[in-house]
Z-matrix of the N, CA and C atoms (Angstrom, degrees):
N
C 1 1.466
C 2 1.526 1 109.00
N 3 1.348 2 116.51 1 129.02
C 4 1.326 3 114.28 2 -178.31
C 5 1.456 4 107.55 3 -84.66
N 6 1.615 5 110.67 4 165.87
C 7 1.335 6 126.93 5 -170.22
C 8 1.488 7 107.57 6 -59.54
N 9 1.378 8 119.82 7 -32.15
C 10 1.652 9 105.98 8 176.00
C 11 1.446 10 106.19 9 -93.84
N 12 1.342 11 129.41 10 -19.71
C 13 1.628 12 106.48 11 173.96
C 14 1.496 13 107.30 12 -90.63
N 15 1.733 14 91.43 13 176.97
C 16 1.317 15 120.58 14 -141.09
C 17 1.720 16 97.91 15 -123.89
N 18 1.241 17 120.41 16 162.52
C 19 1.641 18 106.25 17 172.88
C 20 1.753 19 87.69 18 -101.56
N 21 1.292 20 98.47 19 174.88
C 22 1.554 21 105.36 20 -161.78
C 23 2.171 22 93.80 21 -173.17
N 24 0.940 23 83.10 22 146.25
C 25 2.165 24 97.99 23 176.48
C 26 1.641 25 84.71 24 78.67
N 27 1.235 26 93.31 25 -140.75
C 28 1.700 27 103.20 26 -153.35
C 29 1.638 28 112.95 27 -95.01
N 30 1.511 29 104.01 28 15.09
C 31 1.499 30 104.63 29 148.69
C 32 1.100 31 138.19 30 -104.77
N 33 1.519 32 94.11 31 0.40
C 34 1.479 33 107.72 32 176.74
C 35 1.952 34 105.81 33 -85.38
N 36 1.499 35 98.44 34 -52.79
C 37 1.579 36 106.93 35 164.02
C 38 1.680 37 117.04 36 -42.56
N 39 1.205 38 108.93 37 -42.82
C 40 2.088 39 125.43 38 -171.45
C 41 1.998 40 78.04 39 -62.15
N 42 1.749 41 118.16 40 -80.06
C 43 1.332 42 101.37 41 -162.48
C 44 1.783 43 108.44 42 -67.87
N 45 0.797 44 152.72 43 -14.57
C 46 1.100 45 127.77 44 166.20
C 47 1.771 46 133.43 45 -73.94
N 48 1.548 47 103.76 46 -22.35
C 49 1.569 48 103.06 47 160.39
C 50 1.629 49 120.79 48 -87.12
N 51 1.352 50 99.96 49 5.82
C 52 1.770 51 116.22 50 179.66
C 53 1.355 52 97.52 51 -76.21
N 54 1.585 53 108.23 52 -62.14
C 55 2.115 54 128.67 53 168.46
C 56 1.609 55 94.69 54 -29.25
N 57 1.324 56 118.81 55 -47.89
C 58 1.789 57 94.31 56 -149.69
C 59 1.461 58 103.68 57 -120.74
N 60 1.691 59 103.87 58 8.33
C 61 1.776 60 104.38 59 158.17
C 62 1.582 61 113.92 60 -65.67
N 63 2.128 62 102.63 61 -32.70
C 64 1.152 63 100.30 62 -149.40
C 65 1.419 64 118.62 63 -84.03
N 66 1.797 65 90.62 64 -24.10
C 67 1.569 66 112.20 65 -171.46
C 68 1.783 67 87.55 66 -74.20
N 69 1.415 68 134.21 67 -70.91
C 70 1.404 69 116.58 68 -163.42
C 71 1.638 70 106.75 69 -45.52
N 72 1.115 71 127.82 70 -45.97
C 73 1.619 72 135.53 71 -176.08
C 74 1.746 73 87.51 72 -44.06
N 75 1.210 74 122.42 73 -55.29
C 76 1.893 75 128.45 74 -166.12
C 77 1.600 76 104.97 75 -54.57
N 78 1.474 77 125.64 76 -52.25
C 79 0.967 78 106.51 77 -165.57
C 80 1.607 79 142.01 78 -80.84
N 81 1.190 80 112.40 79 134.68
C 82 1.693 81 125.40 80 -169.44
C 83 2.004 82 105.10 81 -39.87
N 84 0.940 83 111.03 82 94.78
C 85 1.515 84 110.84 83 159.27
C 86 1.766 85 114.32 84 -1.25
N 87 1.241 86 123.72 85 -42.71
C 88 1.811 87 121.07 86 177.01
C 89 1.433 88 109.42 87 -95.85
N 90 1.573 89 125.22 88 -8.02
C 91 1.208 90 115.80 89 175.02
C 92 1.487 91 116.48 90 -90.44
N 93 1.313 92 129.63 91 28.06
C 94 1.765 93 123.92 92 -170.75
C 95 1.735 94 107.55 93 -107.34
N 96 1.598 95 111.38 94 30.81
C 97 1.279 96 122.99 95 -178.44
C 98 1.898 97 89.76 96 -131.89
N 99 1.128 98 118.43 97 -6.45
C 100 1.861 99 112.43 98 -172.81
C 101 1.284 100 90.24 99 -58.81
N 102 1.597 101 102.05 100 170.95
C 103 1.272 102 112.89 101 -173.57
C 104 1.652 103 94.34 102 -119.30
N 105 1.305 104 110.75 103 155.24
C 106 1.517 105 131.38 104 -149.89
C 107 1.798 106 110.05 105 -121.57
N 108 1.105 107 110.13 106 156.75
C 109 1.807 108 132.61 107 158.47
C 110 1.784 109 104.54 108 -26.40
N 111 1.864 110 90.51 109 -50.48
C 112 1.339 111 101.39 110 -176.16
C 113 1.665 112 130.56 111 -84.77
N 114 1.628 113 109.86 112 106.92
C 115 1.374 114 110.80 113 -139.16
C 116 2.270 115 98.41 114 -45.02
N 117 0.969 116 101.72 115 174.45
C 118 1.415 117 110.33 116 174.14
C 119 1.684 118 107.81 117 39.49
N 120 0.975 119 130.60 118 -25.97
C 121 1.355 120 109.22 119 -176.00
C 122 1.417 121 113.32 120 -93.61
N 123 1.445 122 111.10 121 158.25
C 124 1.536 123 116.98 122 -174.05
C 125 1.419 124 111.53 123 -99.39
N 126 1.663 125 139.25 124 179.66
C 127 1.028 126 120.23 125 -141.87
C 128 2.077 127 96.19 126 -73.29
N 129 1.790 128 94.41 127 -50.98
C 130 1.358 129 113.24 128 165.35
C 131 1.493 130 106.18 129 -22.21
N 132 0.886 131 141.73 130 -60.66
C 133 1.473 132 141.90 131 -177.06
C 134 1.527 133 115.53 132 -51.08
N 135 1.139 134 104.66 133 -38.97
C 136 1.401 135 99.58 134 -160.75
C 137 1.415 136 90.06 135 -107.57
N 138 1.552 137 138.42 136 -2.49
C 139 1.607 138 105.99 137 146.97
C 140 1.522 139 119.42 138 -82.26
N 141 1.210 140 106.23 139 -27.55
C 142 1.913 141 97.43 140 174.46
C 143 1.403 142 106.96 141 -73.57
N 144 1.433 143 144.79 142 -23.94
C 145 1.311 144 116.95 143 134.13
C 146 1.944 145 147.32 144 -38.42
N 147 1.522 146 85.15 145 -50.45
C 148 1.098 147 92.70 146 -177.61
C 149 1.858 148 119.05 147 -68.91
N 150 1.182 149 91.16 148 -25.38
C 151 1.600 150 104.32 149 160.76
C 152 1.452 151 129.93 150 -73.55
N 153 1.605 152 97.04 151 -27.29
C 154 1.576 153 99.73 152 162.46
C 155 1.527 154 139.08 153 -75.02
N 156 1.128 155 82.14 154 -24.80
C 157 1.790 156 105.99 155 167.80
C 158 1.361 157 119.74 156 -85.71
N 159 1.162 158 124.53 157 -35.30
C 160 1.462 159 142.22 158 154.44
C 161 2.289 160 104.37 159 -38.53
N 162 1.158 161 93.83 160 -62.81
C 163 1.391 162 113.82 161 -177.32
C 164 1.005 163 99.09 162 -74.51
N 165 1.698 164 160.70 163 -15.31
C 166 1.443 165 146.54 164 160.24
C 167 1.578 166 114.40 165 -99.43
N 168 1.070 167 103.36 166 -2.95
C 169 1.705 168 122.61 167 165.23
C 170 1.535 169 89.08 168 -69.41
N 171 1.179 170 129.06 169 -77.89
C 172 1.930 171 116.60 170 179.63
C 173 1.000 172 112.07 171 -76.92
N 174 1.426 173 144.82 172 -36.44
C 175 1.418 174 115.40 173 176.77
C 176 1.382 175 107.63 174 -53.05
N 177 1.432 176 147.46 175 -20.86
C 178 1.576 177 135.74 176 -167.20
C 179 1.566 178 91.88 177 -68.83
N 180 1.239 179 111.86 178 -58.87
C 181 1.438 180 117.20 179 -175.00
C 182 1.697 181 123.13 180 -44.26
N 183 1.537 182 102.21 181 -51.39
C 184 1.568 183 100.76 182 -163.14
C 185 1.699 184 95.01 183 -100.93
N 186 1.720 185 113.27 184 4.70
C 187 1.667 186 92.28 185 -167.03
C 188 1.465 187 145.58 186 68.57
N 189 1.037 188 89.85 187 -1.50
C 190 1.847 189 116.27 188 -177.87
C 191 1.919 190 113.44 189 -141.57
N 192 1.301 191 102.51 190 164.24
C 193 1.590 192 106.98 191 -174.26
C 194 1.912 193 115.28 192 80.63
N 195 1.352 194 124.24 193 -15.88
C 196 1.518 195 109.36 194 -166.09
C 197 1.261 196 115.85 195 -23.93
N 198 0.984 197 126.34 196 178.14
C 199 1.415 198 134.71 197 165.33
C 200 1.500 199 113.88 198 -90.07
N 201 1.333 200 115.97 199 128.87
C 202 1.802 201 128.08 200 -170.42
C 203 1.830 202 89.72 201 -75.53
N 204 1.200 203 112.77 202 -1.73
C 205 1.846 204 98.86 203 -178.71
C 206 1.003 205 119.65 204 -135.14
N 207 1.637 206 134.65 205 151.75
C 208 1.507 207 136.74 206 -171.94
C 209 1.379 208 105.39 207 -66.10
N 210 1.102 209 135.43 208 108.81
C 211 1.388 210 132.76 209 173.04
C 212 1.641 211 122.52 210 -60.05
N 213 1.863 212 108.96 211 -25.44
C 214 1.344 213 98.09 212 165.97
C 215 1.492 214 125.32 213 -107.94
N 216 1.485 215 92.15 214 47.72
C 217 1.729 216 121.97 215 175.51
C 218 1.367 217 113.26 216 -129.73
N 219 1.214 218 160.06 217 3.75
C 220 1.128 219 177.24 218 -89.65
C 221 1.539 220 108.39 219 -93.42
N 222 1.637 221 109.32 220 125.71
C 223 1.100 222 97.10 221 172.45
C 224 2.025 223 115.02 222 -79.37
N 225 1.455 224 98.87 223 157.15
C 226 1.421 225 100.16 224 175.95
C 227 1.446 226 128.58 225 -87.27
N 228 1.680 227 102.56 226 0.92
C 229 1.633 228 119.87 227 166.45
C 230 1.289 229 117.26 228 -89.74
N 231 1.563 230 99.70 229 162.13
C 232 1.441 231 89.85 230 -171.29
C 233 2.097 232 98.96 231 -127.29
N 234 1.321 233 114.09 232 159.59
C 235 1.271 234 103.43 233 -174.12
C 236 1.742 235 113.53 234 -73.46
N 237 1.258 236 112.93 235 176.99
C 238 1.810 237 105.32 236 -174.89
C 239 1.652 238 104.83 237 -45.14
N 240 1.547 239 104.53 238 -54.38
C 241 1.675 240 110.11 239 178.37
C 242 1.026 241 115.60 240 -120.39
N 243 1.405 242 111.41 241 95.23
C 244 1.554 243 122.07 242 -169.63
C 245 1.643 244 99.74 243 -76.04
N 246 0.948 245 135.55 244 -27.96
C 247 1.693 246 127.02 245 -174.95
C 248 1.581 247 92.27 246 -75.58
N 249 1.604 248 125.55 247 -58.25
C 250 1.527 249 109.66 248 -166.83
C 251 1.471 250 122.51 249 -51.59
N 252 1.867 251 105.07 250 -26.56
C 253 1.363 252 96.45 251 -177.39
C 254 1.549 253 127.09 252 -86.36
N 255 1.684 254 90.36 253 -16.95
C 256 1.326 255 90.78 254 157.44
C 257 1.618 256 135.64 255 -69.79
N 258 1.352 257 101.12 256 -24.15
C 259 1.677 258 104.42 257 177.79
C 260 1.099 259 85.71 258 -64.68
N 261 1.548 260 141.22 259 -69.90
C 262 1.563 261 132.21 260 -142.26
C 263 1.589 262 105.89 261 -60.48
N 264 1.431 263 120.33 262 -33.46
C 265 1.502 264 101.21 263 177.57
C 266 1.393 265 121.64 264 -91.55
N 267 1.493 266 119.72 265 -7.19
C 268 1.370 267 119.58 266 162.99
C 269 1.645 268 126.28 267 -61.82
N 270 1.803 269 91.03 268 -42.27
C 271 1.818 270 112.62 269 177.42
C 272 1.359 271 91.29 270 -58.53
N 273 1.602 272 139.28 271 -58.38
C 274 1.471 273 131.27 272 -158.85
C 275 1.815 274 102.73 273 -73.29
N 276 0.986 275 112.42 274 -45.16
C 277 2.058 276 110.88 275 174.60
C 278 1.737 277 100.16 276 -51.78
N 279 1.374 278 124.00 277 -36.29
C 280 1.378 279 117.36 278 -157.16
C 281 1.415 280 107.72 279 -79.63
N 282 1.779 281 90.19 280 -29.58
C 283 1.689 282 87.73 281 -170.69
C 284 1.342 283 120.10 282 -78.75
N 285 1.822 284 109.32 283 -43.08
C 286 1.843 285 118.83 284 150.32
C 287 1.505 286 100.68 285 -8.11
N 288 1.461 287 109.35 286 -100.73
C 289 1.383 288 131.21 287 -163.01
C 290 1.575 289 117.29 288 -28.75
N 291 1.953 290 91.96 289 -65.41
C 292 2.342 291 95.37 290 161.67
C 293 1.254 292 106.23 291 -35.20
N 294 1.366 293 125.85 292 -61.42
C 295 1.546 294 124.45 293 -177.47
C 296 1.575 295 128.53 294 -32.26
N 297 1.693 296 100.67 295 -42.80
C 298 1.430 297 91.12 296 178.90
C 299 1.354 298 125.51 297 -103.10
N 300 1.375 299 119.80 298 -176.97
C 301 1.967 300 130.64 299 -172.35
C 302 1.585 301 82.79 300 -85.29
N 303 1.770 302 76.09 301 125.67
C 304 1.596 303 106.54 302 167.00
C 305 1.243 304 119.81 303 -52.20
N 306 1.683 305 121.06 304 -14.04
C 307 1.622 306 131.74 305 -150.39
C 308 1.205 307 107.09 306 -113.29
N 309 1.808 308 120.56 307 -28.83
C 310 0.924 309 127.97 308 177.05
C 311 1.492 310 134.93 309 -27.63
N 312 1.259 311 116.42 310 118.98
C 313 1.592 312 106.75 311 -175.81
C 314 1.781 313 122.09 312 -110.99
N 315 1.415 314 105.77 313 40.09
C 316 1.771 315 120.14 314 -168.11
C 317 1.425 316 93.65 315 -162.04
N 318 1.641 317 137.64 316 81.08
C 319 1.258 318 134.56 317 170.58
C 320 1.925 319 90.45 318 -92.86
N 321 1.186 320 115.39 319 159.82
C 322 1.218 321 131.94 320 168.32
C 323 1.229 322 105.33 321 -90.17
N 324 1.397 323 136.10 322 113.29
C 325 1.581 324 125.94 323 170.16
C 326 2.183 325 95.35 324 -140.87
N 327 1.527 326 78.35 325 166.17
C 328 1.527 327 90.92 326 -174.85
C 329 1.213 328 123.04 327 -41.33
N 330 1.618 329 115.40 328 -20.16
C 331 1.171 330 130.89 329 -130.39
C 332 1.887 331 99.08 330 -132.91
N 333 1.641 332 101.41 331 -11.30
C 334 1.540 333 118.59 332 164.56
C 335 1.432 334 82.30 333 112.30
N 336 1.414 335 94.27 334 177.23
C 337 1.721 336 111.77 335 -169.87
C 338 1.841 337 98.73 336 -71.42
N 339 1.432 338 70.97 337 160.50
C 340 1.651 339 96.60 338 -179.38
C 341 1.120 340 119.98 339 -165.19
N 342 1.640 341 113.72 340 153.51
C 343 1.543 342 112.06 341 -157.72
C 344 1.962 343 88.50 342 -63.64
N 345 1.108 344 121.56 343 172.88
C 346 1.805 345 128.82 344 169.03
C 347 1.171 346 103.26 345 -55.51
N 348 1.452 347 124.53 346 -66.79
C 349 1.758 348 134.60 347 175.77
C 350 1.874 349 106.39 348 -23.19
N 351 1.000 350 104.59 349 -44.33
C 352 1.616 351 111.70 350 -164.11
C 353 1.518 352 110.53 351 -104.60
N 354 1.655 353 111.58 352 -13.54
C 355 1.602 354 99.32 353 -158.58
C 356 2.284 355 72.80 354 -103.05
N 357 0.967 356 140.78 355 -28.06
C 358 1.551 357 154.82 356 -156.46
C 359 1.827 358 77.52 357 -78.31
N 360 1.166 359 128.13 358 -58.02
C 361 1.512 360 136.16 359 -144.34
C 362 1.419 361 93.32 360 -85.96
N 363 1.327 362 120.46 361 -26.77
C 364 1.451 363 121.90 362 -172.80
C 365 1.540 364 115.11 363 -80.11
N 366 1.464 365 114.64 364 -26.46
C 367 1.590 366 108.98 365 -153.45
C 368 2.269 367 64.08 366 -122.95
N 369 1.001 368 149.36 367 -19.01
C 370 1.209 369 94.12 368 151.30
C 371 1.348 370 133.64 369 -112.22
N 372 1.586 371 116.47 370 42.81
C 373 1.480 372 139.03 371 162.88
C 374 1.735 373 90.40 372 -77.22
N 375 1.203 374 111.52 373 -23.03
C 376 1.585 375 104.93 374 -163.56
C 377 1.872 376 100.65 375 -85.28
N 378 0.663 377 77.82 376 -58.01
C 379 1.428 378 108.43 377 -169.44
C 380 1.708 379 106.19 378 -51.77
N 381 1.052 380 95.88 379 -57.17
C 382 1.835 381 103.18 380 165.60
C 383 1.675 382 120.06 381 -64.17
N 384 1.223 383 119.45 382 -63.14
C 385 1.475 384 131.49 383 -173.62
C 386 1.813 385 94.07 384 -39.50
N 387 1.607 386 97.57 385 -66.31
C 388 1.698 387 111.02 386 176.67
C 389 1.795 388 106.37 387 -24.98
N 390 1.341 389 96.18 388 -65.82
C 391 1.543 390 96.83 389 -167.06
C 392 1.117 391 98.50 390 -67.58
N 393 1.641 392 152.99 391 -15.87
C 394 1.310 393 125.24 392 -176.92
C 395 1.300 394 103.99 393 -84.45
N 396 1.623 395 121.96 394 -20.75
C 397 1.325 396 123.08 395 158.33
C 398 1.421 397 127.04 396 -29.20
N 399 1.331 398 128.95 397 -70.76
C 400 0.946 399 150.41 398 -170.87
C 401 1.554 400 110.38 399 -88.15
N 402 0.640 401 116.46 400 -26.13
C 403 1.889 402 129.17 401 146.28
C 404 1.534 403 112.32 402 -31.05
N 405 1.269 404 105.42 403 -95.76
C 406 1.357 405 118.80 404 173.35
C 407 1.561 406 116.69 405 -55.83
N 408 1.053 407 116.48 406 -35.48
C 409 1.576 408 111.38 407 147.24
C 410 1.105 409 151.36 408 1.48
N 411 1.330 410 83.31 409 -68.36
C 412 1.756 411 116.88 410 -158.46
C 413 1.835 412 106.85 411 -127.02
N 414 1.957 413 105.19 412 15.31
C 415 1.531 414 84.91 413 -170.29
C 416 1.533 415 135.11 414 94.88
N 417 0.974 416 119.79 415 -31.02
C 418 1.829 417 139.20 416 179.79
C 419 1.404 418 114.42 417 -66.33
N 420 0.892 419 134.41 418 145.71
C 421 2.093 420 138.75 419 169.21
C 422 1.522 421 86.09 420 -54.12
N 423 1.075 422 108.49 421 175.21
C 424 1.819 423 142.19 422 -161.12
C 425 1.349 424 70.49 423 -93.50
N 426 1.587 425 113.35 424 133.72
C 427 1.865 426 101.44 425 130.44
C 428 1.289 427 127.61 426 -114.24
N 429 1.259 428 104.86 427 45.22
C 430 1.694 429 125.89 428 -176.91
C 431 1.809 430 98.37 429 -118.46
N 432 1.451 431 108.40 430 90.70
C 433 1.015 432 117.43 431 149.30
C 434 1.203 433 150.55 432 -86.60
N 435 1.204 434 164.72 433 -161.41
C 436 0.980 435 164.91 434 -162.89
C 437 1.614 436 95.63 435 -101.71
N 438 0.830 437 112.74 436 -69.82
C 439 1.730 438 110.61 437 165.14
C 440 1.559 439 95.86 438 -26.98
N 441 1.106 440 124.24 439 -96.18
C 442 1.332 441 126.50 440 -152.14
C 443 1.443 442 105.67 441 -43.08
N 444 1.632 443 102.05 442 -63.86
C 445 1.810 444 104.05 443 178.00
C 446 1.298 445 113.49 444 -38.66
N 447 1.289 446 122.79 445 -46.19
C 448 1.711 447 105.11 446 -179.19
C 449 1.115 448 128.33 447 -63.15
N 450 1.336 449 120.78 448 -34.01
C 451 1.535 450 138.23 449 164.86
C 452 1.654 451 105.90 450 -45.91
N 453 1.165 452 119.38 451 -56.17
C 454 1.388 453 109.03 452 -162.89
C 455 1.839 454 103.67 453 -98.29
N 456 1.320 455 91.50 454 7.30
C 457 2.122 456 84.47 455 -177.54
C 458 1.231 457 99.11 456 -66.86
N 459 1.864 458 120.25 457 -9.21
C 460 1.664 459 113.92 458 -174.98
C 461 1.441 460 106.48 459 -65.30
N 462 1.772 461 121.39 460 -45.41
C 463 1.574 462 126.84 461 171.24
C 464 1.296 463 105.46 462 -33.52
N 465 1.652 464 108.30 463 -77.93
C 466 1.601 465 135.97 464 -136.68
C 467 1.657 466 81.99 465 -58.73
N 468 1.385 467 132.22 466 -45.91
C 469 1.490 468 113.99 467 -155.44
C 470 1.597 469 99.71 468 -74.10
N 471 1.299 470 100.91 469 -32.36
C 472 1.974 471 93.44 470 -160.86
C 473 1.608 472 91.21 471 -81.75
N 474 1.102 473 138.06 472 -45.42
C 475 1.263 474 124.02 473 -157.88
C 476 1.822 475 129.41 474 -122.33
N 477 1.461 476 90.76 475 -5.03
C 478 1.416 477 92.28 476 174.55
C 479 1.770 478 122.36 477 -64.33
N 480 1.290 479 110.15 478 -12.00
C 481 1.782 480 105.34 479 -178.42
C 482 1.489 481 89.03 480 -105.55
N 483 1.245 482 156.24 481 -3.67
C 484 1.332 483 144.85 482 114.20
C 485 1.304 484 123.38 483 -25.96
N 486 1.185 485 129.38 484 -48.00
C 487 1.444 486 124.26 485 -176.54
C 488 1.693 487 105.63 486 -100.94
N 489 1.059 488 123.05 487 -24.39
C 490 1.368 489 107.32 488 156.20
C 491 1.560 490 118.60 489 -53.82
N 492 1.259 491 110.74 490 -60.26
C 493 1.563 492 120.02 491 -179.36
C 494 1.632 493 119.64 492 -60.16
N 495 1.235 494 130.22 493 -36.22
C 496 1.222 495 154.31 494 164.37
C 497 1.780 496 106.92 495 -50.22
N 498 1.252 497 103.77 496 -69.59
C 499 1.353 498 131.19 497 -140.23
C 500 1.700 499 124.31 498 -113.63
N 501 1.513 500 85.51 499 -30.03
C 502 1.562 501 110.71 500 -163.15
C 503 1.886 502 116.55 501 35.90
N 504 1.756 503 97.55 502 49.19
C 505 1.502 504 97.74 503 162.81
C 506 1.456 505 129.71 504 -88.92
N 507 0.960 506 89.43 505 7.46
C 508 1.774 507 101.21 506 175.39
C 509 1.514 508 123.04 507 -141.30
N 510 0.910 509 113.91 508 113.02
C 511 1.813 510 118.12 509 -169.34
C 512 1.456 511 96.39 510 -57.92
N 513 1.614 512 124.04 511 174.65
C 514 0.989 513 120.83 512 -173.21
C 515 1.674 514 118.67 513 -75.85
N 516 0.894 515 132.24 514 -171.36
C 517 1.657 516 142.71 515 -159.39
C 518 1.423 517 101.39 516 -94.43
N 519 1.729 518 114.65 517 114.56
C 520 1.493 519 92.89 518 -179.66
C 521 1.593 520 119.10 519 -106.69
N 522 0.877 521 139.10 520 -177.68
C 523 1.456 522 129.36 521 -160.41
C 524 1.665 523 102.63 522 -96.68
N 525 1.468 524 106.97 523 114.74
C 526 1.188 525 140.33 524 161.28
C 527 1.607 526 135.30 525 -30.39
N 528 1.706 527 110.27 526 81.44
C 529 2.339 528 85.84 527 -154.70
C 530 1.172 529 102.28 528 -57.76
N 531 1.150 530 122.37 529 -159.17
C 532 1.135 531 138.72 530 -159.60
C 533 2.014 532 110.91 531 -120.89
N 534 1.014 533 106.52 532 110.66
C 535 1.220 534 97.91 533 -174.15
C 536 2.005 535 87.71 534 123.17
N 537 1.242 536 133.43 535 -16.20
C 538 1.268 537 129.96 536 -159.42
C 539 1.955 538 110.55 537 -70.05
N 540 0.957 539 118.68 538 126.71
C 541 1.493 540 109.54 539 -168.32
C 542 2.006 541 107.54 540 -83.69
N 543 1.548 542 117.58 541 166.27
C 544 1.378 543 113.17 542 -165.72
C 545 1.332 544 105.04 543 -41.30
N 546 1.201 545 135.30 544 -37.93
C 547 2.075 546 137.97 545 -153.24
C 548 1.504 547 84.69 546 -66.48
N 549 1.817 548 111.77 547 -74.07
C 550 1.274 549 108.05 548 -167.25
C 551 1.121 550 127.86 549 -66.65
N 552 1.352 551 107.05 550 -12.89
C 553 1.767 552 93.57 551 156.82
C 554 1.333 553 150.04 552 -93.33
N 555 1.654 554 88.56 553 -14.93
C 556 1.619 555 109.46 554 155.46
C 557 1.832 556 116.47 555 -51.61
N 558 1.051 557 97.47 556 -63.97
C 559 1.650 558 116.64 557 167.00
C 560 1.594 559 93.61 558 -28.15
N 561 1.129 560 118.90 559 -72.86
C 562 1.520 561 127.47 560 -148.43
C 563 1.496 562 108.02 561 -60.39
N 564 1.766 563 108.28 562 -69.10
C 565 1.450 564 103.39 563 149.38
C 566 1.350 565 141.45 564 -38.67
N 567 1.077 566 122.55 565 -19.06
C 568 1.788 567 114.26 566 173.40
C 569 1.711 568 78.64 567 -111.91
N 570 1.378 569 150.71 568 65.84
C 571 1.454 570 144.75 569 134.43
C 572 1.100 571 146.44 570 73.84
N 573 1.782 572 93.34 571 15.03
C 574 1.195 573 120.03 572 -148.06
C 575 1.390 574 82.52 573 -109.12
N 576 1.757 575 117.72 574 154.25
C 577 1.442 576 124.69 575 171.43
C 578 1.960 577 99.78 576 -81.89
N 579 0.981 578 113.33 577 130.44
C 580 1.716 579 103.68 578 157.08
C 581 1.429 580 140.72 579 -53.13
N 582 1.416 581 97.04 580 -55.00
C 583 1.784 582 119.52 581 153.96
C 584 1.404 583 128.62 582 -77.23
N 585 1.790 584 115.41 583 33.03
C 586 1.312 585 101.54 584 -169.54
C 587 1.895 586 100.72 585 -82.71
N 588 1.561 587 111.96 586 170.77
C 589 1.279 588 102.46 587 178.16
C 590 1.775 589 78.90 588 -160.74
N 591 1.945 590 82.94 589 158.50
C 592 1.867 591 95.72 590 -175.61
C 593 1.410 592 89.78 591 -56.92
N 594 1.177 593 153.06 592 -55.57
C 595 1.775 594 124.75 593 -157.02
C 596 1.011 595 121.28 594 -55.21
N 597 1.824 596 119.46 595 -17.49
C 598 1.274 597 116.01 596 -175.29
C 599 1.775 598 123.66 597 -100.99
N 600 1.520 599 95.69 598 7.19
C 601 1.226 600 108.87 599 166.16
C 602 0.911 601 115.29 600 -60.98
């Protein structure tokens, strides 16, 4: 892969649920109450979200499985093995996605159809951002790299002022310094601080 491309379809989705196997695997057993990027919710919150969205990323596709819970209500518990259940609904989104033509221009996603390129880039814009959530959280390196950020800046441009406006999942766009590399500016554009840290919660 050359230095200006990006992974994109279902290797871009494969490394971004790799990012947020590794970060939930990272965190310390007493830290899944920290407080997060994501105003009011704790880290716990934002993986049973992020798992919920993960899990309506394939139910759009196969029509079956939704999630029995509001994802932008999150519970603050977590199941006995919150990492296994997350592998099992990442393994079922991954396999959806392998399933379909790379060319396709009508994916079913939560969010309405979308060409594959964009609906693949969307659920792992989700999936990644989440884990840098809980990343910084809990202490852990970013696993939102520049690699990853470029891959999903295909989502963030088409649909992030949709889901702000829609949804209000993304605070507004904050201004970008100068010198800021793709991660932190991805971050910045979907509303996120770059340098946030628990003290400044």
């Amino acid at each position: 892969m050359s230095a200006t491309s990006h992974p994109e379809g279902i290797e871009l989705l494969t490394l971004s649920h790799d990012r947020l196997r590794a970060v939930v695997a990272g965190v310390p057993r007493d830290a899944w109450q920290a407080p997060t990027p994501c105003d009011e919710w704790t880290a716990a919150q934002v993986l049973n979200h992020a798992r919920l969205d993960q899990q309506a990323y394939g139910a759009a596709v196969t029509g079956t499985g939704w999630p029995e819970s509001d994802a932008f209500h999150p519970d603050g518990t977590l199941e006995a093995d919150a990492a296994a259940e997350l592998d099992k609904v990442l393994a079922q989104v991954a396999a959806v996605y392998a399933g379909l033509p790379a060319d396709a221009q009508e994916v079913a996603t939560p969010l309405g159809p979308l060409p594959f390129r964009v609906a693949a880039a969307a659920a792992a814009m989700d999936a990644g951002v989440h884990a840098w959530d809980i990343a910084v959280a809990t202490g852990q390196a970013s696993p939102l790299d520049d690699e990853l950020a470029g891959g999903v800046r295909l989502a963030a441009d088409r649909l992030a002022d949709h889901l702000r406006d829609a949804f209000g999942v993304f605070a507004p766009a904050r201004e970008v310094p100068e010198g800021t590399g793709p991660a932190g500016s991805l971050l910045a554009f979907l509303g996120r601080d770059p340098h946030w840290t628990p003290a400044g919660a």
